[in-house]
NUZAZA-321035 format. One record per residue: x, y, z of N, C-alpha, C in turn. Coordinates in steps of 0.1 Angstrom, whole numbers, m for minus. Layout:
N
<site <X, Y, Z>, <X, Y, Z>, <X, Y, Z>>
...
//
This chain:
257
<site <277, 725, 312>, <282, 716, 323>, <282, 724, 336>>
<site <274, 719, 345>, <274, 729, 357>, <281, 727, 366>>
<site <290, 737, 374>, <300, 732, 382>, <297, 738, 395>>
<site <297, 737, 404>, <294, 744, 420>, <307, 742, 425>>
<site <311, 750, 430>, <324, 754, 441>, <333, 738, 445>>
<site <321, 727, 447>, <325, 718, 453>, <315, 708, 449>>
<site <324, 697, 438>, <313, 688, 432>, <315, 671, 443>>
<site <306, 670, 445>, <303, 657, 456>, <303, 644, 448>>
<site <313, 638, 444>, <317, 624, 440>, <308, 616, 447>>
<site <302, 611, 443>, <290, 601, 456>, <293, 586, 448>>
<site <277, 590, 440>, <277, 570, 434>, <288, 564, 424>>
<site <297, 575, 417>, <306, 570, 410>, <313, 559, 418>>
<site <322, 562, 424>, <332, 553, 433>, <325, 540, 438>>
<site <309, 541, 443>, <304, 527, 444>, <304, 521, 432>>
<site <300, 523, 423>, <295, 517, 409>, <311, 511, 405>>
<site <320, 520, 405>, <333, 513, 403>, <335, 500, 412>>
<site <333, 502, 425>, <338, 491, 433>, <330, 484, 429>>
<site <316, 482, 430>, <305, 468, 429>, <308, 469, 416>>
<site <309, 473, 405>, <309, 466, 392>, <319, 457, 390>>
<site <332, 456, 402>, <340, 450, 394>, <339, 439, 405>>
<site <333, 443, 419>, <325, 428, 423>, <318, 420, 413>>
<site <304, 428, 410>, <296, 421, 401>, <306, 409, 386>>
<site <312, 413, 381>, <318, 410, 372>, <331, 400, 375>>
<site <337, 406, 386>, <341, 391, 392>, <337, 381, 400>>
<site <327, 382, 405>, <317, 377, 410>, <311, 367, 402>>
<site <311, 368, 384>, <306, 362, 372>, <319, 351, 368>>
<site <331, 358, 374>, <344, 352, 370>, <345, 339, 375>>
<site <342, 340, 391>, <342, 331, 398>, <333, 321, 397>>
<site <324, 322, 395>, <310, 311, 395>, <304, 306, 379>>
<site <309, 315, 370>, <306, 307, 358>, <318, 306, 351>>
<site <327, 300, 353>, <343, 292, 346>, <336, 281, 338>>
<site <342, 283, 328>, <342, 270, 316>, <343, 255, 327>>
<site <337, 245, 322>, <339, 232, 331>, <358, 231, 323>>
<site <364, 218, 338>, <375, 212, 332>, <373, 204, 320>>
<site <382, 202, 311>, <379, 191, 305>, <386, 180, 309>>
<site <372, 169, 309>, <378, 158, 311>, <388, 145, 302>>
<site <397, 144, 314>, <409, 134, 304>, <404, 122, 296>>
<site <410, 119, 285>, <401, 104, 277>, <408, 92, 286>>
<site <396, 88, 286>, <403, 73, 293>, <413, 64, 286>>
<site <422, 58, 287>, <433, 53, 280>, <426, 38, 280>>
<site <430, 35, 265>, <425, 22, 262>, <427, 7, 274>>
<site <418, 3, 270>, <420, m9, 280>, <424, m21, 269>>
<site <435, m24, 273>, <438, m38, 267>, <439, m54, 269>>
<site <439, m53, 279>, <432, m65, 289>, <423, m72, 288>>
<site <420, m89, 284>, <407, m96, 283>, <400, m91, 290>>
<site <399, m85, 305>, <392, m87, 313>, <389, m72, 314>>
<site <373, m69, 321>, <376, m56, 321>, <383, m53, 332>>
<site <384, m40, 335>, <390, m31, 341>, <380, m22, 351>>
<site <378, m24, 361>, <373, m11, 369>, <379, 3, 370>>
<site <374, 8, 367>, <385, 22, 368>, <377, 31, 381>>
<site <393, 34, 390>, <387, 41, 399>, <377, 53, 398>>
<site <363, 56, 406>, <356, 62, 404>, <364, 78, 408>>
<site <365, 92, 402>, <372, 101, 403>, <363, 111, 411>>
<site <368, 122, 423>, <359, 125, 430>, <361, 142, 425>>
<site <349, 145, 427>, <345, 157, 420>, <350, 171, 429>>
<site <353, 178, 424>, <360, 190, 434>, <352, 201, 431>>
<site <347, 210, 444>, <339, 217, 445>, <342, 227, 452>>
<site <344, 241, 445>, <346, 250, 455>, <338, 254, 466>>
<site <344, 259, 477>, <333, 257, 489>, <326, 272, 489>>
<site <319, 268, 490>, <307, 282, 486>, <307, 289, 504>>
<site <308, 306, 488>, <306, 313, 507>, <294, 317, 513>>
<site <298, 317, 528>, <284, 315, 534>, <277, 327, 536>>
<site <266, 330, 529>, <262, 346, 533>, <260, 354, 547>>
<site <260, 364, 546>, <261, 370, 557>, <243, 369, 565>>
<site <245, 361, 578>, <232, 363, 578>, <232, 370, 593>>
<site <226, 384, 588>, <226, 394, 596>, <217, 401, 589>>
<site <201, 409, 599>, <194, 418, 590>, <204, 432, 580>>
<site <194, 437, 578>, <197, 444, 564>, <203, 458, 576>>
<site <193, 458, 582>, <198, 475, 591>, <210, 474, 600>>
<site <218, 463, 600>, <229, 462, 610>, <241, 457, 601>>
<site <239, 461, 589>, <250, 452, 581>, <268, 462, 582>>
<site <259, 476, 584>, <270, 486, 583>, <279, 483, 591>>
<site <282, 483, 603>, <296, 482, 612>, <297, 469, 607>>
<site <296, 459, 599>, <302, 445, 596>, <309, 450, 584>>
<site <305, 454, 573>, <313, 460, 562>, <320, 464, 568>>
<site <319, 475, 576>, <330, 483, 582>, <344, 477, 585>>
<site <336, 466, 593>, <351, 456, 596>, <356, 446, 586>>
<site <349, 449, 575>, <362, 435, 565>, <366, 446, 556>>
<site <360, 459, 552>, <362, 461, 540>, <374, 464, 535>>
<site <385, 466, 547>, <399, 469, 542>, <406, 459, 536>>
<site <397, 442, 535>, <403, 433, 529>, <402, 436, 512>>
<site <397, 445, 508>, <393, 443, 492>, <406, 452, 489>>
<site <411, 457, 497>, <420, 468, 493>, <428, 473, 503>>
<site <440, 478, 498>, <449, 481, 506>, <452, 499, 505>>
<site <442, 503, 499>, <440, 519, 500>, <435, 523, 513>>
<site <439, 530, 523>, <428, 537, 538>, <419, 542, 531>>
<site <419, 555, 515>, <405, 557, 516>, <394, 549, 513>>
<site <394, 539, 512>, <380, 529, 513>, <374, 535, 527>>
<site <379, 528, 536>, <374, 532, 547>, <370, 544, 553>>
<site <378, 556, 546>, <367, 570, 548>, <356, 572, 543>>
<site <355, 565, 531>, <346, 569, 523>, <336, 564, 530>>
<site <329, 548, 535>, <322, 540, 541>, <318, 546, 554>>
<site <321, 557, 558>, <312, 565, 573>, <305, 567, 571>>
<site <294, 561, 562>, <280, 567, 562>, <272, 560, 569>>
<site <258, 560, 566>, <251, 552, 574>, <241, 545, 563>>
<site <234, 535, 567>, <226, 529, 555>, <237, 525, 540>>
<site <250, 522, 541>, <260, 515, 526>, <249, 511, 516>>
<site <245, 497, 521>, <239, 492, 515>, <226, 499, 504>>
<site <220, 501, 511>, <202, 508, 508>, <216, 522, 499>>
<site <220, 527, 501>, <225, 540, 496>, <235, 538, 483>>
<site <243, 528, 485>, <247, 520, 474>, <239, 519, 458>>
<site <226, 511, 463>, <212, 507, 454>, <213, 516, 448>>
<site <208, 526, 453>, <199, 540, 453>, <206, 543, 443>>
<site <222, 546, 445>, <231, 554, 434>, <233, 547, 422>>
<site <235, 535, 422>, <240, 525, 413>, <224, 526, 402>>
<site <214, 526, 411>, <203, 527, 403>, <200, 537, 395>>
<site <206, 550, 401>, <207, 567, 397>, <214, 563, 382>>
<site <223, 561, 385>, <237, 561, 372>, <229, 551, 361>>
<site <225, 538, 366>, <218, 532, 354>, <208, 540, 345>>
<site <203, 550, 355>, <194, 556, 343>, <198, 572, 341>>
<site <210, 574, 346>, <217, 582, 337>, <213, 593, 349>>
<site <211, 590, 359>, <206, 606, 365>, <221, 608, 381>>
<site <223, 615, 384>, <234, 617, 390>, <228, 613, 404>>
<site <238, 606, 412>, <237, 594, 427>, <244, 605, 439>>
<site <241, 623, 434>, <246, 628, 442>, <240, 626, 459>>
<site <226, 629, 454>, <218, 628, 469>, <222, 615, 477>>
<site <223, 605, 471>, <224, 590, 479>, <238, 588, 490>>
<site <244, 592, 485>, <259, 588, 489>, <264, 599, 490>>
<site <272, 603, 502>, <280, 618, 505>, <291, 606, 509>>
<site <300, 609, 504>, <312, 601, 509>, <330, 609, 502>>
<site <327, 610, 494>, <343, 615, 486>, <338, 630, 483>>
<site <349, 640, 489>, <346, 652, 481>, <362, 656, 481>>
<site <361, 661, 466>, <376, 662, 460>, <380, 678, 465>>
<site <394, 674, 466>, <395, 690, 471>, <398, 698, 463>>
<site <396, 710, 460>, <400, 725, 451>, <385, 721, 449>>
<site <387, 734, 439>, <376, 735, 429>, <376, 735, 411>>
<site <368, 736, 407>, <363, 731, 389>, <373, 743, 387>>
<site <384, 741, 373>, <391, 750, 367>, <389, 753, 357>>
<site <388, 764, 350>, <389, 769, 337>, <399, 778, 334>>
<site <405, 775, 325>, <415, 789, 319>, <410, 793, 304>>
<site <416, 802, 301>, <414, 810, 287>, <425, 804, 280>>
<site <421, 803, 267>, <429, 800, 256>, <429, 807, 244>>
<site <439, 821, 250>, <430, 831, 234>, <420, 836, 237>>
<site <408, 836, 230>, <394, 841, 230>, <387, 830, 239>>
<site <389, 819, 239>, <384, 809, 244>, <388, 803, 261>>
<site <378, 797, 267>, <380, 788, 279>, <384, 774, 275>>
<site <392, 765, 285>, <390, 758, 281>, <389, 753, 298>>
<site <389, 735, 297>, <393, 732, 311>, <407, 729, 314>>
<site <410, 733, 328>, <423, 734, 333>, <427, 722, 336>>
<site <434, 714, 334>, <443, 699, 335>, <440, 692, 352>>
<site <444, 711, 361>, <445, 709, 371>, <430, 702, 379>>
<site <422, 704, 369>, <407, 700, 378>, <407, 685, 378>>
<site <414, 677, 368>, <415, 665, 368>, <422, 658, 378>>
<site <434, 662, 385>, <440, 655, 394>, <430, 655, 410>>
<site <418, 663, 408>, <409, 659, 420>, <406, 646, 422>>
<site <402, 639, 410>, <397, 623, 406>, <405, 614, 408>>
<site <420, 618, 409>, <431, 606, 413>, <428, 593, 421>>
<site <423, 601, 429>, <421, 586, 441>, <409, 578, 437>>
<site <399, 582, 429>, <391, 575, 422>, <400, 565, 414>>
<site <404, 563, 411>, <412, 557, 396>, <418, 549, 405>>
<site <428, 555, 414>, <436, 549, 419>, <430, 537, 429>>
<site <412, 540, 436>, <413, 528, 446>, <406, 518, 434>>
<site <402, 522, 423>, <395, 509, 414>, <401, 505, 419>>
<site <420, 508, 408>, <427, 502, 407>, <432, 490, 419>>
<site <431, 493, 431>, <440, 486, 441>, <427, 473, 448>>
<site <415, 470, 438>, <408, 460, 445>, <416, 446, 443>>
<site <413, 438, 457>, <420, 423, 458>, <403, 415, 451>>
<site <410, 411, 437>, <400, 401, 432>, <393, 390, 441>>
<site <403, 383, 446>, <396, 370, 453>, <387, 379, 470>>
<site <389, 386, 472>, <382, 395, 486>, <374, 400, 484>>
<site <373, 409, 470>, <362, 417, 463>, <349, 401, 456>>
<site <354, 394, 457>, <345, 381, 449>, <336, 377, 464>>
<site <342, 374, 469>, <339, 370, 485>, <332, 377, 496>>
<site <334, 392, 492>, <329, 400, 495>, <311, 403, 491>>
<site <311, 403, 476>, <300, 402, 470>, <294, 388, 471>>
<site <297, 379, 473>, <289, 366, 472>, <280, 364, 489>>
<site <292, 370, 498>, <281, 372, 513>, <271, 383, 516>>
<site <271, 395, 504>, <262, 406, 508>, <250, 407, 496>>
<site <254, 394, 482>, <244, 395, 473>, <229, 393, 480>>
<site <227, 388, 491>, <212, 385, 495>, <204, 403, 498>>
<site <215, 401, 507>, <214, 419, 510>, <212, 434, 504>>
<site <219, 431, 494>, <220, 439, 482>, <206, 436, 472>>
<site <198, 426, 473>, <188, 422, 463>, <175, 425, 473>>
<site <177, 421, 483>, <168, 429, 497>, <161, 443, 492>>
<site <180, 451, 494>, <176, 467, 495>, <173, 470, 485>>
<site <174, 466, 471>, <167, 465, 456>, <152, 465, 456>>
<site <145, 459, 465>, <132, 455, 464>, <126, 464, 472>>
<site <134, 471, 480>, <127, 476, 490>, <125, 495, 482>>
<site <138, 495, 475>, <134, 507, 468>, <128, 508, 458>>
<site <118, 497, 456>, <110, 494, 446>, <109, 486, 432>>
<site <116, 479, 434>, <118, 472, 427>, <117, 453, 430>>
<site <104, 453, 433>, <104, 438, 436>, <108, 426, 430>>
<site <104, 426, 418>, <102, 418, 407>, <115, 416, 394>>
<site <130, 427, 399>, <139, 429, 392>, <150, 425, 398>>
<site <164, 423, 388>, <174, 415, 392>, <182, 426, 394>>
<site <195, 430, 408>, <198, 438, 411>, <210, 441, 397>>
<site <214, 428, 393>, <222, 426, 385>, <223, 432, 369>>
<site <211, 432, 370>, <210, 440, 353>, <209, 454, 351>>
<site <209, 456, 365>, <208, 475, 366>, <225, 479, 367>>
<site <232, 469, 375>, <241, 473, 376>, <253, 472, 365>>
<site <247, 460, 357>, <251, 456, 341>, <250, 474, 331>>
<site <241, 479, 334>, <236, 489, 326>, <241, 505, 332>>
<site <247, 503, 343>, <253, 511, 352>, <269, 509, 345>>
<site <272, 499, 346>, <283, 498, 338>, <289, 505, 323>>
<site <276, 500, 311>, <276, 503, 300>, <274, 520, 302>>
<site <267, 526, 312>, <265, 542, 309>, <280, 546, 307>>
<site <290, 540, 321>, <306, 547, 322>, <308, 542, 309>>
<site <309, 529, 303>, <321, 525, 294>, <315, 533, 281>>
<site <305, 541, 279>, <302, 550, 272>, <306, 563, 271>>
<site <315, 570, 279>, <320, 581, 282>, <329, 582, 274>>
<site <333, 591, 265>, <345, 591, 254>, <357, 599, 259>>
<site <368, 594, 256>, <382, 598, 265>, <390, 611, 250>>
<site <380, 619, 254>, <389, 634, 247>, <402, 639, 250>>
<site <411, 635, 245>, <427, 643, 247>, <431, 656, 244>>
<site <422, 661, 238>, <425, 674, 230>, <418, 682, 242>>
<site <417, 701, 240>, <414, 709, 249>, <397, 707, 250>>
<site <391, 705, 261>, <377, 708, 262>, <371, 722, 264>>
<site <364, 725, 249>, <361, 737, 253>, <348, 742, 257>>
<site <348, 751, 265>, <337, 756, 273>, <330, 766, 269>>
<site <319, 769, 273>, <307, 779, 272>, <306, 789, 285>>
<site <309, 802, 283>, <308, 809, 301>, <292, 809, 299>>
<site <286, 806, 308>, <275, 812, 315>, <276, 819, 330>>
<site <268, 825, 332>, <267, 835, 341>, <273, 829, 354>>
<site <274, 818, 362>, <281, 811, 372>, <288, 799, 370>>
<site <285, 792, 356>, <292, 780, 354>, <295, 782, 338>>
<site <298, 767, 340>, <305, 766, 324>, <298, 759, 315>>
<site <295, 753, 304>, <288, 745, 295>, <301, 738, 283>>
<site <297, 725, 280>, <307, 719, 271>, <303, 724, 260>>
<site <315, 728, 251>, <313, 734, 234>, <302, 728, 231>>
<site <311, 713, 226>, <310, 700, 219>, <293, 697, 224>>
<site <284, 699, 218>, <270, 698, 219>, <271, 680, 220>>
<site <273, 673, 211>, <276, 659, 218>, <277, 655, 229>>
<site <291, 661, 235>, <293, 662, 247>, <283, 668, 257>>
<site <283, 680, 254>, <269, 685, 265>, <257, 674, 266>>
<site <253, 670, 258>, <243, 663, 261>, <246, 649, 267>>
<site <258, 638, 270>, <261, 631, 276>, <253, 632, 288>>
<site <246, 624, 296>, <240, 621, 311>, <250, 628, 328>>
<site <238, 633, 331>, <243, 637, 343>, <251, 628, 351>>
<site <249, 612, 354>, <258, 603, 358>, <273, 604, 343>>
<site <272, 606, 335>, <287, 605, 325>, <293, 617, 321>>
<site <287, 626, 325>, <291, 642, 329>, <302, 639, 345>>
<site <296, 631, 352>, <308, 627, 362>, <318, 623, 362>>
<site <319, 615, 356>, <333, 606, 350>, <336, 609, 343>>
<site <333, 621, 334>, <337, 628, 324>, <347, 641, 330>>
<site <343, 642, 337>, <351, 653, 348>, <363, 647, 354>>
<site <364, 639, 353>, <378, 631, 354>, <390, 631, 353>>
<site <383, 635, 338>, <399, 641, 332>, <403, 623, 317>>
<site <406, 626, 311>, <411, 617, 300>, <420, 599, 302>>
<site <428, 609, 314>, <438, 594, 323>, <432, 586, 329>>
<site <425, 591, 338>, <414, 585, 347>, <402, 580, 339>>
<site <393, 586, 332>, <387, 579, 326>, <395, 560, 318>>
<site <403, 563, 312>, <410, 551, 306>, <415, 543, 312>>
<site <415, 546, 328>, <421, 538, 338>, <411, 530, 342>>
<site <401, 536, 347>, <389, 533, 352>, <384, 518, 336>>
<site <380, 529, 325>, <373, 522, 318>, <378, 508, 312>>
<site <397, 508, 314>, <406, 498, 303>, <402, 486, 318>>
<site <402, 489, 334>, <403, 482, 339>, <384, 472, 339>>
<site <377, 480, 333>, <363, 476, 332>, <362, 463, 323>>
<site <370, 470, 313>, <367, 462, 303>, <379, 450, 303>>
<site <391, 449, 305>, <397, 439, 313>, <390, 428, 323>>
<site <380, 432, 327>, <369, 420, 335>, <359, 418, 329>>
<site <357, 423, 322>, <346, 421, 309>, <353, 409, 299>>
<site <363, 411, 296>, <372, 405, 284>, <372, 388, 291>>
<site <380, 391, 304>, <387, 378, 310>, <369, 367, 315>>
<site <357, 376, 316>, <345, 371, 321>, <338, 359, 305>>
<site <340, 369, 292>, <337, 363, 281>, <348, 351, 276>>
<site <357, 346, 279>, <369, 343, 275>, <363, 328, 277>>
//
């Protein structure tokens, strides 16, 4: 597992936010129909007209129609509605969201790390190891860097984050095409972006380490070989992972329901 002084959180934190757009996004537009009431017998020689019943339709939101290169100062100005955390808003100083979003979300789907795309979160301290005995293990303390990860999943507004994604889907399938991908659904990458995290296994016990000459390596050969994108969220720490993942699959659950 390689560690450098200062590991650059990038596409994790997006992939958390849009996935749980994406997914409630599914929540909102594909609901079971109501079922309709039986009509109550008519007893009457004669018939009966029954009033005709008028159909209710949620009012669809209107996309954003603004090109793709000027979208950033407009995110900028709604995005504190998805959440009531300020660091949303630090994290989003970048330039190009959108196109850089893709890019990462795309990284993680195929398992390769979204560091280059997105500079946005960098955790403070650095990677811990202590000894245990003869052995390294990792230090608890490296985990509490990831806190605010966990924490802003946690604090997205469902109906803002839905509404959010339904005016930038055009946009988002744009910058998809433009990083090469013409002919593909932005949606199934980020489907598969999803399943890499919910595949990360939440270890309670000590993780033990390997010294090498400047970094560390995981014991657990299983573990080592996990994906450079689930090596990230694996660095998380055990709490955080479960927070992140129980809240994934809680929109998962409530989407199949």
């Amino acid at each position: 597992m390689e560690e450098k002084k200062k590991v650059i959180w990038t596409g994790i934190v997006f992939v958390l936010l849009v996935a749980a757009v994406i997914i409630i996004y599914y929540l909102a537009t594909h609901k079971k129909s109501p079922e309709v009431p039986e009509t109550p017998e008519i007893i009457e020689e004669k018939p009966m007209k029954l009033p005709e019943q008028e159909t209710v339709k949620d009012e669809p939101v209107e996309p954003i129609d603004i090109p793709l290169e000027e979208s950033d100062e407009f995110i900028r100005g709604i995005i504190d509605n998805i959440s009531s955390d300020p660091r949303i808003s630090e994290w989003i100083k970048i330039d190009h969201l959108i196109k850089k979003f893709v890019a990462a979300v795309d990284n993680i789907a195929n398992g390769l790390s979204p560091r280059k795309q997105v500079v946005f979160f960098e955790p403070k301290g650095e990677f811990l190891a202590k000894k245990k005995g003869e052995k390294h293990i990792i230090d608890e303390d490296s985990y509490k860097r990831y806190n605010p990860v966990a924490n802003v999943f946690s604090s997205l507004d469902t109906k803002e984050t839905v509404n959010l994604y339904q005016r930038f889907e055009p946009l988002i399938q744009e910058a998809y095409k433009e990083l090469g991908y013409p002919d593909k659904d932005f949606n199934e990458t980020l489907n598969r972006a999803i399943k890499e995290l919910l595949a990360v296994p939440v270890v309670e016990d000590d993780i033990l380490l390997i010294s090498k000459l400047k970094s560390f390596e995981l014991a657990d050969s299983e573990l080592e070989e996990m994906s450079q994108a689930q090596k990230h969220l694996f660095r998380m720490g055990p709490e955080n992972i479960k927070k992140i993942q129980h809240k994934l699959q809680e929109l998962q659950k409530e989407l199949n329901d």
